[in-house]
N, C-alpha and C positions, 0 to 999 in steps of 0.2 A: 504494500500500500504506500504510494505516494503520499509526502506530508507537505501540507499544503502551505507556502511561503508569503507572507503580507506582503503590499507595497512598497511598504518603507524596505524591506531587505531588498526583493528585486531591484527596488533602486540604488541602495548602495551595499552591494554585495561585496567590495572592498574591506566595510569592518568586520568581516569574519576573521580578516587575518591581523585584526588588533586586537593587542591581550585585553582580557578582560580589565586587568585592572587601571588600563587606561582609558577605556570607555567610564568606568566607574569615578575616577578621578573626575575626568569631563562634564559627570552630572552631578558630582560636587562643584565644583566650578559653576553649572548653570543655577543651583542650586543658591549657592553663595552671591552669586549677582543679582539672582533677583533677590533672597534676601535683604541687601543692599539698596535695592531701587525702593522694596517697600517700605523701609524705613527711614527712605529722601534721604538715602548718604550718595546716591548717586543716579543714573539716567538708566531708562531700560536700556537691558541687552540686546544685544542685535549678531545675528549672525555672519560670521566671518568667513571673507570672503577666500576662495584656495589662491590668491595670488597675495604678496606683499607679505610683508612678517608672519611667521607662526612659531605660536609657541606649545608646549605640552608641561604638563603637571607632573613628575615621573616620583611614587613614594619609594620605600625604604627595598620593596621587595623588587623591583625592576634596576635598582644598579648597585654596583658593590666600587670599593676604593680598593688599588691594587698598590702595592711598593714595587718598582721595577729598579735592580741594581746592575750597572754596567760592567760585567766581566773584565774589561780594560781597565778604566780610572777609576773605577770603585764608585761610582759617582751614584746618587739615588734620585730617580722622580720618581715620579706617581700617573699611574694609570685609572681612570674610571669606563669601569664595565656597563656597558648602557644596555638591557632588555633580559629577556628569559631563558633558560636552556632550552622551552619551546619557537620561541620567538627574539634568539640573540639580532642586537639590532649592530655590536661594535665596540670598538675602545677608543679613547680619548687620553693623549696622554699631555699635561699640562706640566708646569712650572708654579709651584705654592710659594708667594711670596709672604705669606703669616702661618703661623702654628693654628690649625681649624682642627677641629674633631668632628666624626661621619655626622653628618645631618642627616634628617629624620626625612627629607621632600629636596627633590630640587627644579628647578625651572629649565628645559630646553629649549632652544627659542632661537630662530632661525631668519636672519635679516639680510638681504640683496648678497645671500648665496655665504654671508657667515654666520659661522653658529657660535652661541655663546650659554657658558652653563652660567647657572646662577643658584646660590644658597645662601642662608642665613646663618651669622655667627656668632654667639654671644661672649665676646676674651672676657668677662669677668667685670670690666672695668667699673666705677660706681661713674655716675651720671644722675647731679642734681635737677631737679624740675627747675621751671622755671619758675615757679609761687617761690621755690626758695632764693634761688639767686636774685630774684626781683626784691623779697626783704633784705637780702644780705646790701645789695646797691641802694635801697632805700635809707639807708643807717651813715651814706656816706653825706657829706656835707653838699650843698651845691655848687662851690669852685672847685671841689675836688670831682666831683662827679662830673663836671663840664671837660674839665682836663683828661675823662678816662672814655667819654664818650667821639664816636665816630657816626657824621650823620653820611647820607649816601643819595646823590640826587641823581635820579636818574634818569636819561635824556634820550634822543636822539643821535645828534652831532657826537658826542661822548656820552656813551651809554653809562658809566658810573662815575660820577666826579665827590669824590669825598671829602670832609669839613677842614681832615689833616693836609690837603696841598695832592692827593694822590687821586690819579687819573687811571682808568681802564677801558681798555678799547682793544679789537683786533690790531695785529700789526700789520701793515701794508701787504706783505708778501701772499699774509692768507686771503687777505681781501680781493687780492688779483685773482688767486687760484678761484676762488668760489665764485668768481666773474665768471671764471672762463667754464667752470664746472655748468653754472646755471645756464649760458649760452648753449653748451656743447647739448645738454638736459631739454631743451627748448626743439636745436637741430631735431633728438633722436626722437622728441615728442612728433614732430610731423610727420617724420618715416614713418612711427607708430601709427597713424590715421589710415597709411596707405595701403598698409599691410593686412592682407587675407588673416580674419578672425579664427581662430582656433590654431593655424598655422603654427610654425618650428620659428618660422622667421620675428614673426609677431612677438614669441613670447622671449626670445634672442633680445628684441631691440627693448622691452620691457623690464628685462634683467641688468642689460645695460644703462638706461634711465635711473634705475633703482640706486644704480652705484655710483654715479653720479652725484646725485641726491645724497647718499649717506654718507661722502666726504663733508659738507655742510654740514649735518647733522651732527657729526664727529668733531668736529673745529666749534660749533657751537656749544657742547657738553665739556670740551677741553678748557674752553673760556669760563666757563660757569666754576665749575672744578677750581681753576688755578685762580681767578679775583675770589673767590667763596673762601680758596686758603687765604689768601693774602690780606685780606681782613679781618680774620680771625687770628691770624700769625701775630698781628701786631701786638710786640707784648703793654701798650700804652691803652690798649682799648680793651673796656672790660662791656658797653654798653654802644651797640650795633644799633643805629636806626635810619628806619628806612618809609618812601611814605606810600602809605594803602591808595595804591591804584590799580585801578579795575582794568586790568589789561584784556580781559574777554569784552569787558564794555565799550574799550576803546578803539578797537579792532575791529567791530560791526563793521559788514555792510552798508553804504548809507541807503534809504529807502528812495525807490522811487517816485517820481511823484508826474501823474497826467493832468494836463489843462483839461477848461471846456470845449477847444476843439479836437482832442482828440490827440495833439501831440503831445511828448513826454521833455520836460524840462531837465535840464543841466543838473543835476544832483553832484559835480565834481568826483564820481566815483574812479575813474585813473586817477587823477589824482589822490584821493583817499586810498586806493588799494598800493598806492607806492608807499603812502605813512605806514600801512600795516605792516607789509613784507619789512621796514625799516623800524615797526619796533619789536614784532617777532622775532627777528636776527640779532637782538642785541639780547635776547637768553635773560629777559629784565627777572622772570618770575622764577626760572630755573636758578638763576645765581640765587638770588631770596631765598630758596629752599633749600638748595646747599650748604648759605651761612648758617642759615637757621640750627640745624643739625651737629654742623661742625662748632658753632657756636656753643650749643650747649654739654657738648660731650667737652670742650675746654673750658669749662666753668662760668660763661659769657652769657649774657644776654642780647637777645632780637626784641625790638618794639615797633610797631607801626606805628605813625601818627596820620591826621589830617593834612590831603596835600596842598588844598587852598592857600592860593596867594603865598605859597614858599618862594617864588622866583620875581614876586612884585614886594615883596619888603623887605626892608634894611634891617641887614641883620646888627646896624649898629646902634641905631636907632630906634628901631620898629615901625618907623614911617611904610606904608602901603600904600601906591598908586601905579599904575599901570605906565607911567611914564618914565615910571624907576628904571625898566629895561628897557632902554634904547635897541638893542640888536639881541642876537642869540646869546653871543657872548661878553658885550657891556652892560655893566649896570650903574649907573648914576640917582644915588637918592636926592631929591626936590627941596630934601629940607636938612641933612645933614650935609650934602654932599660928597658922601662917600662912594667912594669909584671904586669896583674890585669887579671879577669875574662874575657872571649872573650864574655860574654852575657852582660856582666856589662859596658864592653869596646863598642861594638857594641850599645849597649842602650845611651852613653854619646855621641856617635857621630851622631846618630840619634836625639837626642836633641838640638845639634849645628847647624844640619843642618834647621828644624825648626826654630831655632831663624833666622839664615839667611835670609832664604825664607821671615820669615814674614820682617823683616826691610826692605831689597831689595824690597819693594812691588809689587814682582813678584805671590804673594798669592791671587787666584782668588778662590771666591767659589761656588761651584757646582752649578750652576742654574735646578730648578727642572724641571724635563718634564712634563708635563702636556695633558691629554685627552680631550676633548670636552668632559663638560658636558650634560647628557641626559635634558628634560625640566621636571620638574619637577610634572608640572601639571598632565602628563601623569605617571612617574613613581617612584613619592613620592622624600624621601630626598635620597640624596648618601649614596650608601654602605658603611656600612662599613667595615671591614677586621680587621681580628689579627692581630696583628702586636706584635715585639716582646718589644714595650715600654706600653704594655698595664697592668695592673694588674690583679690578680689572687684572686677570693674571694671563702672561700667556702663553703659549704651548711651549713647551721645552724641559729643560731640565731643573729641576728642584734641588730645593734646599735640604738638608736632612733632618732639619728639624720640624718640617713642615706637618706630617700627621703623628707627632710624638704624644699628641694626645686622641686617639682618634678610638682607644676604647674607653672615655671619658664619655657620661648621659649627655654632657649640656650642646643644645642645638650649635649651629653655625652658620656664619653669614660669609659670602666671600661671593665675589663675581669672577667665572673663568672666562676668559675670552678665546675660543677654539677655533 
């Protein structure tokens, strides 16, 4: 007797030869999102499409860590075994730049043809909240607290200009490359239109695009990264501020808008989509959360303030008029007459404000949202996710110190890059 097969298989009769427990994984995962959507931490889910990034959920029982030692120089890395002795999918052999112990889940995740593992690690280290380090900086005086404070105005023209005199921005040479990257991304997009749908060629010049593309994206994370250290590094700055702008708000579309006859008026939308792409590219929000993180795991505080009229008053005076900034980059006060930088100017009064906030202890911080956890019994340890305070390791040869704790419980965090 024939057994008779639903739609949904005949249609994709491919996941027969996906282990179960990666199917299983997947419906935690859809599980977990909507989760998420129903308790407004985030937007419905939507089905992902087979081209452009993919990633998978892989737990404890689909890969193992191996120690590989060199018969020659004695040398040790580490190999990770990815799939089942039904379903072996390979090995990945890496370079561990920190001491991690086996994690419990990790992320496989695969972008314009490279792949990267990822996991979670916990070294141990203690990490103050931010209710405490905010009373700890509360206790300080207010010319001391000005002196240890770093405000951060962020722009256009120079995407971070800060209160101490210190400037960040791409440097020329990447700016040219990611000229030529987006040009060349442009070229391969038309090829793309011309190209037979389903075709070898089509999905060739789509792979190519893609790569294109994530040099960009790679110079922008690199930026974020290195300014995100570099004001936290400072050892003079104990209180990071920066001002709450809506960067999904100011990045809209502008709306269209039709007369009574019928035709449609100038809404300046090239020009508005040039603003966007220009402040997209300057990583304003990615930077913010990098400090954020690296901020607090070095005993530091982040605070946002109100951004009004930071670039229209004197920070020497407090005079506010719109005629204070002559240009992008002058500013003359009306009634002090004080001449300095309007990023430099805007950056000092961003920093005042901060100090304020925190003394007034009007400074509340962001309480996390939180999902119902799954039970674990049934679907192993929590996910984990990239995240962008994770580190980057990459294929080669290790250090020997690298899994000396790896029959230790406590989870781990680490990014591999393969």
């Amino acid at each position: 007797m024939r057994r008779k097969t639903s739609s949904t298989t005949e249609a994709t009769p491919w996941l027969r030869e996906v282990p179960s427990q990666v199917l299983r994984n997947g419906a935690a995962r859809w599980k977990q999102a909507y989760s998420r959507y129903w308790k407004k931490l985030g937007g419905r889910p939507t089905l992902q499409k087979r081209h452009g990034a993919q990633a998978v959920w892989l737990t404890s029982e689909l890969f193992r860590f191996e120690s590989v030692i060199d018969p020659e120089t004695s040398a040790i890395s580490y190999r990770l075994q990815v799939g089942t002795r039904k379903c072996p999918v390979g090995a990945l052999r890496y370079a561990a730049h920190r001491v991690h112990t086996v994690p419990a889940s990790i992320t496989l995740s695969d972008d314009a043809g490279r792949w990267y593992l990822s996991f979670t690690n916990d070294d141990g280290v203690p990490e103050p909240s931010d209710s405490e380090t905010a009373d700890w900086l509360s206790s300080f005086a207010e010319d001391e607290l000005r002196a240890r404070t770093v405000g951060v105005d962020r722009g256009v023209a120079i995407p971070f200009a800060c209160s101490n005199g210190a400037n960040f921005d791409l440097i020329p040479v990447q700016r040219d490359r990611i000229a030529k990257k987006q040009a060349a991304a442009r070229r391969w997009q038309r090829k793309l239109s011309r190209r037979t749908k389903g075709g070898a060629s089509r999905r060739k010049a789509a792979h190519r695009i893609a790569c294109l593309r994530r040099y960009e994206k790679d110079v922008r994370r690199d930026f974020a990264h290195q300014t995100s250290r570099a004001l936290v590094a400072d050892p003079k700055a104990l209180l990071i501020v920066f001002e709450a702008l809506g960067v999904q708000r100011m990045t809209r579309r502008p709306k269209a808008k039709q007369i009574e006859s019928g035709r449609w008026e100038k809404n300046g939308a090239r020009a508005k989509a040039g603003l966007n792409r220009s402040i997209l590219g300057a990583a304003w929000s990615a930077t913010k959360t990098c400090t954020e993180y690296k901020a607090r795991r070095a005993g530091k505080l982040v605070v946002e303030v109100a951004p009004h009229h930071t670039s229209q008053a004197c920070a020497r005076c407090g005079h506010t008029h719109p005629d204070n900034r002559r240009s992008q980059a002058e500013f003359v006060c009306q009634r002090c007459g004080n001449i300095d930088n309007a990023d430099y100017n805007a950056a000092q009064n961003i920093a005042q404000r901060g100090v304020r906030l925190l003394l007034s202890g009007e400074f509340k911080p962001k309480e996390k949202k939180r999902v119902m956890r799954m039970r674990q019994k049934q679907l192993g340890a929590d996910r984990s996710e990239v995240t962008l305070g994770e580190i980057t390791v990459s294929r080669g040869a290790g250090n020997g110190t690298a899994l000396r704790s790896m029959n230790q419980e406590t989870p781990t965090s680490t990014a591999v890059n393969g």
